[in-house]
C-alpha positions as CSV (number, residue, x, y, z in Angstrom):
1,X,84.5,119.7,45.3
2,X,81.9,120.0,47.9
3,X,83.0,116.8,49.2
4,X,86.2,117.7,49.6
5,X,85.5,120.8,51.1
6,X,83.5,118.7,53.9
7,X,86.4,116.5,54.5
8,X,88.8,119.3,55.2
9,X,86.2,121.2,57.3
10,X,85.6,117.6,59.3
11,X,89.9,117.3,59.6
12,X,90.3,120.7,60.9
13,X,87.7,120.2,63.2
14,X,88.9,117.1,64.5
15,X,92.0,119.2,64.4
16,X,90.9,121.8,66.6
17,X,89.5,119.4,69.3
18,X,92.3,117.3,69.5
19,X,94.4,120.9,70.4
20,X,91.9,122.3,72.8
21,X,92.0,118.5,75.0
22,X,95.6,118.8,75.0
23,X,96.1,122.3,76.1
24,X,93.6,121.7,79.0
25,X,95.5,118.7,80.2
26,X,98.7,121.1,80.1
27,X,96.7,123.8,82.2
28,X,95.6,121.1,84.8
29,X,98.8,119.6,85.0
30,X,101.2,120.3,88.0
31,X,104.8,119.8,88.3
32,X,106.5,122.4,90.2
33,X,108.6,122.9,93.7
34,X,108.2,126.0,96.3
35,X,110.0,127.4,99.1
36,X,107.7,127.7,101.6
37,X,107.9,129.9,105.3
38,X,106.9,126.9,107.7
39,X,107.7,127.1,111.4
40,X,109.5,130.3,110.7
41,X,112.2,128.6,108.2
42,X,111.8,128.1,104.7
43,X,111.5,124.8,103.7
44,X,111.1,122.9,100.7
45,X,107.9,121.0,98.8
46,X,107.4,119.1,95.6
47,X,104.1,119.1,94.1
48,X,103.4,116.9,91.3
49,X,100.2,115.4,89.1
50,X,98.3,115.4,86.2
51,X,95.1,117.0,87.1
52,X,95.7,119.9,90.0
53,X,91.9,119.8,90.8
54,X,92.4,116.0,92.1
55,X,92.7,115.2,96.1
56,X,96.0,116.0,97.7
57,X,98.0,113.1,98.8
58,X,101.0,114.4,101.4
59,X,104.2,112.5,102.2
60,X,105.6,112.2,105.5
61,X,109.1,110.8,104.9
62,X,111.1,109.0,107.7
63,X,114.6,108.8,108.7
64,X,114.1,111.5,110.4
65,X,116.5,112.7,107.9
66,X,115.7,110.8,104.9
67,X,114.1,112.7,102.2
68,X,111.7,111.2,99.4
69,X,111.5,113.6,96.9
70,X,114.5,112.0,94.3
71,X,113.1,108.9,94.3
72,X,109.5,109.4,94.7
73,X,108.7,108.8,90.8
74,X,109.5,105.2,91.1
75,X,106.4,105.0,93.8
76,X,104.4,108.1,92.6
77,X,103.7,107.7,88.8
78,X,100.4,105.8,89.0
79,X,99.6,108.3,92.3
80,X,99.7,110.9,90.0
81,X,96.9,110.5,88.1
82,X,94.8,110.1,90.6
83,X,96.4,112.5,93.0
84,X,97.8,115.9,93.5
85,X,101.2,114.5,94.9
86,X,103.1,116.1,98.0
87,X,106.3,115.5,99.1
88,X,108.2,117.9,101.4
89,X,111.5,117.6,102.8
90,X,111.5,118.2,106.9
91,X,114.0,120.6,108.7
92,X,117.6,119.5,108.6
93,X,116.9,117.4,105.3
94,X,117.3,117.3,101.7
95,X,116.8,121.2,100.3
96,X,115.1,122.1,103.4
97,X,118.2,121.5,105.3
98,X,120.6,123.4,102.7
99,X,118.2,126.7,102.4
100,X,118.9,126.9,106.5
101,X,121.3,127.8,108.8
102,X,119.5,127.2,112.1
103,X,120.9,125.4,114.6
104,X,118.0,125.0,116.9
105,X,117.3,122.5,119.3
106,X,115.2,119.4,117.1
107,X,111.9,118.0,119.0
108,X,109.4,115.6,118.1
109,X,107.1,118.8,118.7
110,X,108.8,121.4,116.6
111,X,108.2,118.6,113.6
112,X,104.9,118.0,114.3
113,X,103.7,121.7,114.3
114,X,105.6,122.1,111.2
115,X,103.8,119.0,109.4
116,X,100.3,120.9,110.6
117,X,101.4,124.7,109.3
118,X,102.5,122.7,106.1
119,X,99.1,120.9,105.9
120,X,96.8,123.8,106.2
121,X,99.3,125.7,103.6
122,X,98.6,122.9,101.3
123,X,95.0,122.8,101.5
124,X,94.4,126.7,101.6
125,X,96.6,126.6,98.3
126,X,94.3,124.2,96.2
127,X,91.3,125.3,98.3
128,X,90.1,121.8,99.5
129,X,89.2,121.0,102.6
130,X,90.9,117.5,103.3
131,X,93.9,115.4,102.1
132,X,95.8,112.3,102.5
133,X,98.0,111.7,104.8
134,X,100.7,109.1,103.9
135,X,104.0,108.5,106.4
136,X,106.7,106.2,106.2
137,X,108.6,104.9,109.4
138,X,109.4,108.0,111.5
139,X,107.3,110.1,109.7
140,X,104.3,108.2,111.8
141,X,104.9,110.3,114.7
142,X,104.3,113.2,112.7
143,X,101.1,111.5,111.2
144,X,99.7,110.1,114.3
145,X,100.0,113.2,115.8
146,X,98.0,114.9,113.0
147,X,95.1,112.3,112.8
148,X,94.5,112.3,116.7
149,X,94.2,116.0,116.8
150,X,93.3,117.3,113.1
151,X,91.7,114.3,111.5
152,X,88.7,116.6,110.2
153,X,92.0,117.7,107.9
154,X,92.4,114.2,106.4
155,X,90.2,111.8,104.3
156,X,92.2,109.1,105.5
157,X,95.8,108.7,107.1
158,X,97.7,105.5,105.9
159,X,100.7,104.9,108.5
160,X,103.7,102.7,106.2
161,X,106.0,100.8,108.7
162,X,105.0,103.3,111.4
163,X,106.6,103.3,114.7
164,X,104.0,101.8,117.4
165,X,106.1,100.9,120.5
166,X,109.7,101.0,119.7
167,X,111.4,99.7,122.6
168,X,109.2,96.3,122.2
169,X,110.5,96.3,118.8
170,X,113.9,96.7,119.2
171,X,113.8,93.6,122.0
172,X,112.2,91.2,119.5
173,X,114.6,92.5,117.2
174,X,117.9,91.8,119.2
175,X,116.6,88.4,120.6
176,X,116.8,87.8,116.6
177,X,120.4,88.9,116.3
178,X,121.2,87.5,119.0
179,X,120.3,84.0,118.0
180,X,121.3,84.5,114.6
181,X,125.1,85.6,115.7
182,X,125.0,82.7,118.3
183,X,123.5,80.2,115.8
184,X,126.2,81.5,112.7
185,X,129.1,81.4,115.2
186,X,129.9,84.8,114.5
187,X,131.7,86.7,117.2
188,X,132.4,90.5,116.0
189,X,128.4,90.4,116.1
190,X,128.1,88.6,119.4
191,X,130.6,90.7,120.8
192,X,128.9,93.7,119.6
193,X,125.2,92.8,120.3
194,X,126.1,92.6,123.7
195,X,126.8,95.9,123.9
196,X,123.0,97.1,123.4
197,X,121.1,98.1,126.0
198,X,117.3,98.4,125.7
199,X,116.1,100.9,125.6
200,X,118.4,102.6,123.7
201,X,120.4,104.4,125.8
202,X,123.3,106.1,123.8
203,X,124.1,106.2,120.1
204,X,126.5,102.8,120.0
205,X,123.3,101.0,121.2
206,X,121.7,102.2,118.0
207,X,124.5,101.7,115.8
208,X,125.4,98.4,116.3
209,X,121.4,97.3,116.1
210,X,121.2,98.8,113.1
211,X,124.7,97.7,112.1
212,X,123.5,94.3,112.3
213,X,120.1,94.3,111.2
214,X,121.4,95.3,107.9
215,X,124.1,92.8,107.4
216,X,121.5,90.4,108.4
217,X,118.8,91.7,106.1
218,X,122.3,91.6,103.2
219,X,122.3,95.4,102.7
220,X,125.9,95.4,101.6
221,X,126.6,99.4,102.5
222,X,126.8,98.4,105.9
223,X,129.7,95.9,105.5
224,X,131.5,99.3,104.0
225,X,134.1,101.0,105.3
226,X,132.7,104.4,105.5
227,X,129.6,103.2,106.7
228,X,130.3,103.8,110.6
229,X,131.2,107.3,109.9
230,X,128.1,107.6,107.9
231,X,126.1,106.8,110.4
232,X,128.2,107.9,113.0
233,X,127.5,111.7,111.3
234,X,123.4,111.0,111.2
235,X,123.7,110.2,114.7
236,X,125.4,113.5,115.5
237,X,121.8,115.2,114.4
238,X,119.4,112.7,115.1
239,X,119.9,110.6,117.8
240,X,118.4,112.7,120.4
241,X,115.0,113.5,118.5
242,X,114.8,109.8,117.5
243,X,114.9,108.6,121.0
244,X,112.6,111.4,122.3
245,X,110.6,109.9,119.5
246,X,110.9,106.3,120.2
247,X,109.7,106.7,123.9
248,X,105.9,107.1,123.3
249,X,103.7,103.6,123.3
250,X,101.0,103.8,120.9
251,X,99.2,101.3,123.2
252,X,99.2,103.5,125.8
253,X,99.0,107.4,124.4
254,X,96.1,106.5,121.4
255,X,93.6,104.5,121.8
256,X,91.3,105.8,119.1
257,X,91.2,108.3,116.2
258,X,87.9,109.6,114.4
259,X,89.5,109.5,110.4
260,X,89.9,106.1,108.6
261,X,93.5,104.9,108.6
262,X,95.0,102.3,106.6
263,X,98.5,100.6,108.3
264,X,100.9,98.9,105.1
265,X,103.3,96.5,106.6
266,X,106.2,95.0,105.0
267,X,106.6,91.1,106.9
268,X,108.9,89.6,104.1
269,X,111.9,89.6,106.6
270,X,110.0,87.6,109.0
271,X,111.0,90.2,111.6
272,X,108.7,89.1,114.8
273,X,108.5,93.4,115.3
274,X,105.9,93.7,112.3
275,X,103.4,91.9,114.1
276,X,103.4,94.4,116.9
277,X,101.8,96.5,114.0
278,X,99.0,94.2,113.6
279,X,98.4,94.2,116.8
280,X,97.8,98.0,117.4
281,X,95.9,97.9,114.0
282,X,93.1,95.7,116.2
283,X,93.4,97.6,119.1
284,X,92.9,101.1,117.8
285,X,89.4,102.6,117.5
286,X,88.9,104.4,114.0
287,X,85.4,104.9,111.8
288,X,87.2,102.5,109.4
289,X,90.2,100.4,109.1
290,X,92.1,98.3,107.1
291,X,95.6,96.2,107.1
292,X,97.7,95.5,104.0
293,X,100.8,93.3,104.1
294,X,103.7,93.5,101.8
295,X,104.9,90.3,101.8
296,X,107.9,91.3,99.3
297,X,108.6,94.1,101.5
298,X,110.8,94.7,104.6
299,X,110.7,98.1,106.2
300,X,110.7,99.8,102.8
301,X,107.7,99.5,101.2
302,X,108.0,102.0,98.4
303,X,111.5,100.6,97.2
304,X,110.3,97.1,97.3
305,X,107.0,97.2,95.9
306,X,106.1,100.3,94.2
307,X,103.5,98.7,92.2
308,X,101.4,97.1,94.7
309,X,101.9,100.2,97.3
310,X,99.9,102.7,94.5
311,X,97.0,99.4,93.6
312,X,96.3,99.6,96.7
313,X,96.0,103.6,97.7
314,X,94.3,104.3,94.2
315,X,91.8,100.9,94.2
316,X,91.4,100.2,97.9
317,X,91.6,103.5,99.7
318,X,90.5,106.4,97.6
319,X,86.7,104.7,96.7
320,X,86.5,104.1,100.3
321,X,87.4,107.7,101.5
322,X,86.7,110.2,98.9
């Protein structure tokens, strides 16, 4: 009897543990979303992970225009655990841009005051006194921004596919297109390609670029019907921002930066533009940096390799930075 009594006091105490570990990882869990006033508009963040009193890892998404938060599990489900994970969508975009009905005029700089309200929301919110600052693409202007001025705000900023000087870019990228059309004998795109002008001086030079980057890469949306209007309508909003965007020259406007940063570089296109990453990752001045190719990857990293992208923020960066 009394050994029975001891096993039943031994179960329910087992019992009782096992409930008290679970309801404290449901009390540090986090997975909610919030309207929040930024820039005097609301706008829109999701804040997900497993453990809210872990670092914050924020998500600059590119486009401009292209919001991250539906498929950020496929890229985010290892970050979680290891992270309190960000991801806002930026005026004009996603459920920031349906909550609004602002037509004001878009700048680089209205973005990148917003991205510094959000940041110092974010922080105050969990009470920490740094985060991580991840960008993809366009968002890099945004995050470049933030680690030359505010980098006391970031453990470490880790540009993916960032814009370093666009109008060297695009040339390396249309004496590719070029040769390719020429070499393929195929004369809509040689007719077309010679159209651009570099720099980008209206909306056709960007869409045919583009145009024929993708069917060159074989993205099969752009050989679509509908995709010219498509992108006809994203040009409407964002061609003038993006070009504002596109005229700074990393190599000339920042030279240093006093947070580590850590570039991630897609190179398995083979586009000669990557390189022009590598080379601003040796020229800029930082307390530490690294380089991380993708060699799976083109421009987007987090589609391609999802895997490797959170191996390498989780087991490089974070012991490094934290």
């Amino acid at each position: 009897m009394k050994k029975t009594s001891f096993l039943l006091i031994l179960l329910l105490t087992s019992f009782v543990c096992q409930s008290q570990k679970f309801e404290n990882i449901n009390v540090l869990k986090i997975d909610t979303t919030e309207i929040v006033q930024i820039g005097g508009i609301k706008q829109f963040i999701s804040i997900k992970g497993n453990n809210k009193e872990n670092p914050i890892l924020l998500f600059l998404h590119g486009g401009p225009g292209t919001s991250l938060v539906e498929s950020s599990e496929k890229f985010t489900e290892k970050l979680k655990n290891e992270f309190v994970v960000v991801n806002w969508d930026q005026r004009e975009t996603g459920e920031t841009g349906k909550i609004n009905s602002v037509n004001e005029n878009l700048t680089p700089e209205l973005f990148k005051n917003d991205a510094y309200e959000l940041i110092k929301y974010v922080l105050d919110k969990f009470k920490h006194k740094k985060l991580y600052l991840v960008s993809h693409s366009w968002g890099s202007v945004l995050g470049f921004d933030i680690a030359e001025k505010h980098s006391e705000l970031l453990y470490a900023y880790i540009p993916i596919s960032p814009i370093v000087d666009q109008n060297k870019a695009s040339k390396l990228t249309m004496e590719m297109l070029n040769n390719w059309a020429i070499k393929t004998k195929n004369s809509n795109a040689i007719t077309e390609l010679n159209l651009v002008k570099i720099p980008f001086e209206n909306q056709n030079d960007l869409f045919y670029s583009q145009k024929w980057l993708f069917i060159h890469n074989g993205v099969e949306f752009a050989r679509k019907e509908d995709f010219k209007t498509n992108y006809y309508k994203w040009l409407a909003t964002w061609f003038p921002i993006w070009k504002k965007s596109t005229e700074n020259n990393l190599f000339e406007t920042l030279r240093k930066i006093n947070c580590p940063i850590y570039f991630i570089e897609g190179n398995g296109d083979k586009l000669k533009s990557h390189y022009i990453v590598k080379d601003y990752f040796e020229f800029i001045k930082a307390p530490k940096k690294k380089m991380f190719w993708m060699k799976k990857s083109g421009h987007t990293v987090y589609n391609s390799e999802p895997e490797k992208l959170q191996k390498i923020i989780i087991e490089k960066i974070k012991p490094e930075t934290l």
